[in-house]
C-alpha positions in Angstrom: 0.0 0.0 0.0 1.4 3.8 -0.5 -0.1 6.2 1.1 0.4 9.9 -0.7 1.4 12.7 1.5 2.2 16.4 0.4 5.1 17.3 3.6 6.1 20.5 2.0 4.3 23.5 -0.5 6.8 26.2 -1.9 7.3 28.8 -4.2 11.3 28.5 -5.6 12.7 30.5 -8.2 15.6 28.3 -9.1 16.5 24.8 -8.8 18.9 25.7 -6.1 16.1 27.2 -4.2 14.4 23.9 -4.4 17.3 22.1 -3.4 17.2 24.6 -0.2 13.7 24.1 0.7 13.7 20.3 0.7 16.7 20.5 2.8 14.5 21.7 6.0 12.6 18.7 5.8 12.9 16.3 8.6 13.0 13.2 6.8 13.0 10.9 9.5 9.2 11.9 10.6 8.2 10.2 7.7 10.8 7.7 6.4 12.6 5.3 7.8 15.7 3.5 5.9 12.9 0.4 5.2 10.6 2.9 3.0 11.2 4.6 -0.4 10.5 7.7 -1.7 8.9 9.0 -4.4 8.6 12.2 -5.5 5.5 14.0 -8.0 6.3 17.0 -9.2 4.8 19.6 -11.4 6.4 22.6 -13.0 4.5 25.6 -14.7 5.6 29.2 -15.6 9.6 27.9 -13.9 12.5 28.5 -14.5 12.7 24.7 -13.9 11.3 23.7 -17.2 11.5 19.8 -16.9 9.4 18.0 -14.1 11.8 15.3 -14.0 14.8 17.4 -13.2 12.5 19.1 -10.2 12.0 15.6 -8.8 15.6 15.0 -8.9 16.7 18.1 -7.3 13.6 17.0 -4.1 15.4 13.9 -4.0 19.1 14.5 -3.6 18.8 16.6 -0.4 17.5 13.5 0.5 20.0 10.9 -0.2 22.6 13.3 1.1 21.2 14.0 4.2 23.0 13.4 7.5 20.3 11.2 9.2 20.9 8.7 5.8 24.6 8.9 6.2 24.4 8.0 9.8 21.3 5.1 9.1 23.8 3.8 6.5 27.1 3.5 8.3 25.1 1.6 11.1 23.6 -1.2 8.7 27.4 -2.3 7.8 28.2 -5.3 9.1 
């Protein structure tokens, strides 16, 4: 089952704004290292012209975040 669940709203100019935004997400109230993410996005009148490229930039703040780095280094064995 997924369940769909908007966690942020915002009005970015650039795709390093983006990246900014998603970065003040805490991740960890909604994922754990057992879940995946996926990301819907939808561009109009952007300077992010592809909707792709927005759902990349959502995701790498993401998969760079501390709380994943830390959940990582714990799993090795």
């Amino acid at each position: 089952m997924r369940v769909l669940v908007p966690i942020l709203e915002v009005t970015v100019a650039s795709p390093d704004e983006l990246y900014q935004a998603v970065q003040t997400i805490d991740w960890s109230r909604y994922l754990t290292p057992e879940h995946t993410l996926a990301v819907d996005s939808n561009v109009r009148d952007s300077r992010i012209t592809h909707s792709k490229y927005a759902a990349l930039r959502v995701k790498m703040p993401f998969a760079t975040s501390s709380w994943l780095a830390t959940v990582v280094a714990e799993r090795r064995y």
